[in-house]
N, C-alpha and C positions, 0 to 999 in steps of 0.2 A: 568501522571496517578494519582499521587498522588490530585490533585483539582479535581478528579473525585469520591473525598471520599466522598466529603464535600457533591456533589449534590445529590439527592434520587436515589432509587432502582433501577429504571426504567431509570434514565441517567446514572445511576454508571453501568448498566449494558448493555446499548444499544452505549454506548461512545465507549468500546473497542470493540466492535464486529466488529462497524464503519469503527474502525481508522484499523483495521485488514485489512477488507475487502479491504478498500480505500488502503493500503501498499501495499496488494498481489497484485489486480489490475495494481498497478501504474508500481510497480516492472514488471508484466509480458508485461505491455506497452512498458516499456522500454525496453525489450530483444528483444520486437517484430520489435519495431521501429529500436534501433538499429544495423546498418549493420553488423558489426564486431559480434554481438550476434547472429545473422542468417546466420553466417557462410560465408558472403559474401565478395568478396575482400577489403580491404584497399583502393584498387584505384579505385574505383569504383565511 
């Protein structure tokens, strides 16, 4: 975050919303994908 000083308004501001977006996303990919996170058996 901090090389995100350096570049202008308009990347210093559109970088974190980005990197936000693209975390939650991934994050909720992952609970969704993962079986163990859906509740589903281990031996499955």
């Amino acid at each position: 975050m901090l090389h995100c000083k350096k570049d202008g308004p308009g990347t210093k501001k559109a970088a974190p919303i980005t990197s936000w977006i693209g975390a939650a996303r991934h994050r909720g990919e992952m609970y969704q994908v993962h079986p163990t996170a859906r509740g589903a058996p281990l031996a499955e």
